[in-house]
SEBA-769623 format. One record per residue (C-alpha): x, y, z. Coordinates in steps of 0.05 Angstrom, whole numbers, padded with zeros to 5 digits, always signed. Layout:
XYZ
...
This chain:
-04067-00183+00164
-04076-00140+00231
-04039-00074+00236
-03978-00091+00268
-03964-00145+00207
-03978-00090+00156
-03931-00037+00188
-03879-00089+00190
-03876-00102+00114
-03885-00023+00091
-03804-00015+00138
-03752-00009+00086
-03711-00069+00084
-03637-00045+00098
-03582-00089+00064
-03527-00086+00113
-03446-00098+00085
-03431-00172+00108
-03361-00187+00091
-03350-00262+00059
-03298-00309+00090
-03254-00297+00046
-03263-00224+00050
-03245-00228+00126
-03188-00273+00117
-03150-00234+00065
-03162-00166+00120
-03130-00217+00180
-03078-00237+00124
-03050-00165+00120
-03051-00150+00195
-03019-00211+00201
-02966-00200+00150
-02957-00128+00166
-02941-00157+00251
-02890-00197+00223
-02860-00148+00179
-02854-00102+00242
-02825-00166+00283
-02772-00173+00225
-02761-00101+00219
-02739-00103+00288
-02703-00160+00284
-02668-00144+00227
-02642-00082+00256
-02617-00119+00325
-02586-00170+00281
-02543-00113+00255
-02527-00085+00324
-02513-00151+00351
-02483-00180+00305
-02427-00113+00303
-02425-00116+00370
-02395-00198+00367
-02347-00172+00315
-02322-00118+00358
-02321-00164+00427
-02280-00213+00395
-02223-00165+00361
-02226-00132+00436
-02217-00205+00471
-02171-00233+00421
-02218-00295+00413
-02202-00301+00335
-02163-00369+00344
-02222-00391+00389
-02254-00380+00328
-02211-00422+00272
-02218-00479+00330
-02285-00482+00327
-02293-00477+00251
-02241-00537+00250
-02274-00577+00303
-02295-00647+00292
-02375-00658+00290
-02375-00689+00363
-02342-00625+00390
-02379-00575+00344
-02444-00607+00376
-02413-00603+00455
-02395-00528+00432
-02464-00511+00404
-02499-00540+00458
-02457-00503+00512
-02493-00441+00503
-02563-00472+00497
-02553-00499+00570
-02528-00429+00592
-02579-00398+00570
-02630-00451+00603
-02601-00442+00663
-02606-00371+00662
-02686-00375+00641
-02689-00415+00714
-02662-00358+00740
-02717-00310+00702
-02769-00363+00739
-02741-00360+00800
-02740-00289+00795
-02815-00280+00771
-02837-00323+00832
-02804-00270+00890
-02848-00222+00855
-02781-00186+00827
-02807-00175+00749
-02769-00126+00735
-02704-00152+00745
-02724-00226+00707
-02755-00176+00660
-02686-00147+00649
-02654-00222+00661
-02701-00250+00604
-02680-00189+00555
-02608-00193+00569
-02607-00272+00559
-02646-00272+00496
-02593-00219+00463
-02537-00260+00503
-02564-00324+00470
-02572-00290+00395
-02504-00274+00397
-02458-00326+00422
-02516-00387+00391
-02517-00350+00323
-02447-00350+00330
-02428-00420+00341
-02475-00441+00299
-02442-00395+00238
-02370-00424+00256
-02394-00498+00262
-02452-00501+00213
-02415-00556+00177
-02395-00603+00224
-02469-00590+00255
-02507-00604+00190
-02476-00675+00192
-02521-00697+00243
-02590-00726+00204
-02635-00688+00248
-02603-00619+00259
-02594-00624+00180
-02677-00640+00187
-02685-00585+00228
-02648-00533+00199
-02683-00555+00119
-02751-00555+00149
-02742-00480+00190
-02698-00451+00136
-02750-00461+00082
-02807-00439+00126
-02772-00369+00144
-02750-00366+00064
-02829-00370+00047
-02845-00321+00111
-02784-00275+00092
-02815-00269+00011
-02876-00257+00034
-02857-00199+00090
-02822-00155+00049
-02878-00144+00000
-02915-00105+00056
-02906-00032+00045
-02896-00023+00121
-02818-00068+00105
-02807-00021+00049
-02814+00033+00086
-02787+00011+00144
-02727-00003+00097
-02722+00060+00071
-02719+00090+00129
-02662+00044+00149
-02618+00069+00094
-02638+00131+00111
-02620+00125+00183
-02552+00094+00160
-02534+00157+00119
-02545+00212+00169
-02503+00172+00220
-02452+00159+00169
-02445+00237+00157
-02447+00257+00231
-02383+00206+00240
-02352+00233+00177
């Protein structure tokens, strides 16, 4: 053994932390989990805005019997109703292309953020008034099983994380102090 051999074997061998697999998929797991629960977070609170916002648009334009006639539509027309929207809202993501193509990004970015809360509304909407007459159809029924269980298992595991908790606490806590500044 020459001298280079022999200093090699007296250097302390240094046991370095090397996380399993399943060490490093339980870490990408929460930061995974703890995304979505800040997606839904956010969500959830739109969905509130929004969905005060239809309330108050359609005492203010009188649409309530537009309403009733599309909760007593037949399946046919519930479908032509529902997809009404989609295609607006299509149309108005060509427009958001268009847009990003003349090199104008901020206005399709503005186009693409006022569609999306354009389309949660009025879709969300018609779906809620014709979600009867829709769920006749075999594969919208599919559809609407299959999606509806996955967000169910997403939804029970997001609001485990302590960031939803908190995030809900400070909801409530939000909803107090504007309460008692409108009181």
């Amino acid at each position: 053994m020459n001298a280079a051999q022999s200093s090699i074997k007296s250097l302390p061998t240094w046991t370095c932390f090397v996380p399993s697999p399943n060490y490093l998929l339980l870490i990408m797991k929460k930061i995974l989990l703890t995304l979505l629960a800040i997606i839904l977070i956010i969500e959830e609170w739109l969905w509130d805005a929004l969905s005060a916002f239809g309330h108050a648009l359609v005492r203010r334009l009188n649409l309530q019997r537009v309403e009733l006639w599309l909760s007593l539509t037949p399946p046919n027309t519930a479908l032509v109703a529902f997809l009404i929207p989609i295609l607006l809202i299509i149309t108005i993501n060509v427009a958001v292309v268009k847009l990003m193509v003349l090199g104008q990004l901020l206005k399709a970015l503005l186009l693409e953020i006022l569609a999306k809360l354009l389309a949660t509304l009025i879709i969300a909407r018609v779906f809620a008034l014709t979600k009867p007459q829709l769920l006749t159809f075999r594969y919208i029924s599919l559809i609407y099983t299959t999606v509806t269980t996955w967000l169910n298992w997403a939804h029970e595991k997001i609001v485990q994380t302590a960031i939803y908790r908190l995030s809900k606490r400070w909801k409530t806590e939000i909803k107090l102090k504007f309460a008692a500044w409108f009181q």
